[in-house]
N, C-alpha and C positions, 0 to 999 in steps of 0.2 A: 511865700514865694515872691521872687524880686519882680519890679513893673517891668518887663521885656517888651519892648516893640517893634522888634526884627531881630528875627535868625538868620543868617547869610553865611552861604559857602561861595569864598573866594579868595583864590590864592594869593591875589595881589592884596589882600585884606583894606588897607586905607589907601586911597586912589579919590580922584576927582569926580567919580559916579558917587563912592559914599558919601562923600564931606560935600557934597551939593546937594544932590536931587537928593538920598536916603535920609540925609538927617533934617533935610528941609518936611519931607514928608512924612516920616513919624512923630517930628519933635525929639528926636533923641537929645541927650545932654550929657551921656556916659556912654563907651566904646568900649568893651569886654573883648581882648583877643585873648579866643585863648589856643594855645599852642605849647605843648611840655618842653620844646625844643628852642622856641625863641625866648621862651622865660629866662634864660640864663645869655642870651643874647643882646647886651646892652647897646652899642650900636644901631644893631638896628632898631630897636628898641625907640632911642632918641629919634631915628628917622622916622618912624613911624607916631609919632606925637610931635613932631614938625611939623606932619602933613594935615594935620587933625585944624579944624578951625579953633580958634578962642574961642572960651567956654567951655567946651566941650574936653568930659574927664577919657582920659585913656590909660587902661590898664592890661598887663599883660600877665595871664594865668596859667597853673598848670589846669588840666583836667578837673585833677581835686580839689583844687584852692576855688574854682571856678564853681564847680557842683554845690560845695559848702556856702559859697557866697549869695548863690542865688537861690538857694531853701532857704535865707535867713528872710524876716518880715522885711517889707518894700521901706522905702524912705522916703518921704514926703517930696514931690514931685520929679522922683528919679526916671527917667524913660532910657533903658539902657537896651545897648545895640549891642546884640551879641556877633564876632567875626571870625569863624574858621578856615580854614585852606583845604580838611577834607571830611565828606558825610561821618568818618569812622572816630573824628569828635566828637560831633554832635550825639552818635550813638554813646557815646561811653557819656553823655551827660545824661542821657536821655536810661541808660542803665539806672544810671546812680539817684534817678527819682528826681530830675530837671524837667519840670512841664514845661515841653515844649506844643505848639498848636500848630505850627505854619513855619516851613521853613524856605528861603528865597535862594535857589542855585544861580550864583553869577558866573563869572568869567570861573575856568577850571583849565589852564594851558596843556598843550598836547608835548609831553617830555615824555620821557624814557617807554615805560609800555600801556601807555593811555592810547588810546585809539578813541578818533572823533563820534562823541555822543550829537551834538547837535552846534547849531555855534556856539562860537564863543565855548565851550565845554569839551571836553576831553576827557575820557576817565578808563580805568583801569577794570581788570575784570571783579575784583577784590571793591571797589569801588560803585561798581553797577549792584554788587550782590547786598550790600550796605546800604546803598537807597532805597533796593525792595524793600530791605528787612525794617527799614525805619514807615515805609510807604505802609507797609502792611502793621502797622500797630496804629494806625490810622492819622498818622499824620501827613495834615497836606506837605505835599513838596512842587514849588513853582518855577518855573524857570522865568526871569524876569532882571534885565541887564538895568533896566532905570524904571521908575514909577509909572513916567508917562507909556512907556512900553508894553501892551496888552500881555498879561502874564500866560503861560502855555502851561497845561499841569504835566509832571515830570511823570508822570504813570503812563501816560498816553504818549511817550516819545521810546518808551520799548519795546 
């Protein structure tokens, strides 16, 4: 399994929370988006490794390419950050035998029929019933906007 040192659901995915405080504080050095939908989105694609510091690798994956990538053996000092937009990724990795241990909920905007979980967060009912299901195979889920921010466990906000 690949060295992962952050899972995070966040819609805005690369923003100035990640490419500072999160990559400052794991040492990441590789940025895994994975999203079936932006993979074929070059565009934003570019913009999105614009926003990314030097150094630091950015790739964008489907589900599958993503599950296959991180079951392969680790690579000598890779620290890779994985970035979603919703828990019902991280489930379909987490299906397909992605150990995951810890996952960080950030920012999740309130659109169409998401109604306000907590701040900053917003989610859907389809969405609540996906963070149980991941809660309950006993993986933590934190809500935590930057490092220095005391992290709140997402079990205890339903």
């Amino acid at each position: 399994m690949r060295h992962i040192v952050l899972v995070r659901i966040d819609d805005r995915l690369i923003h100035g929370q990640v490419v500072t405080a999160w990559i400052k504080q794991t040492d990441g050095n590789r940025i895994l988006i994975v999203d079936d939908k932006l993979v074929n989105d070059r565009m934003m694609q570019r913009v999105l490794k614009a926003a990314a510091p030097p150094g630091i690798s950015i790739e964008v994956k489907t589900i599958l390419e993503s599950s296959d990538l991180l079951k392969q053996d680790p690579e000598p000092k890779e620290n890779i950050i994985i970035l979603v937009k919703t828990p019902e990724v991280l489930e379909s990795l987490i299906e397909q035998g992605v150990e995951i241990k810890k996952i960080i909920l950030g920012g999740m905007g309130l659109t169409g029929s998401r109604k306000r979980f907590n701040k900053n967060v917003a989610i859907t009912d389809e969405e609540a019933a996906c963070i149980k299901r991941i809660i309950a195979k006993g993986i933590v889920m934190e809500f935590q906007l930057v490092p220095e921010e005391s992290a709140v466990n997402v079990e205890k906000l339903f």
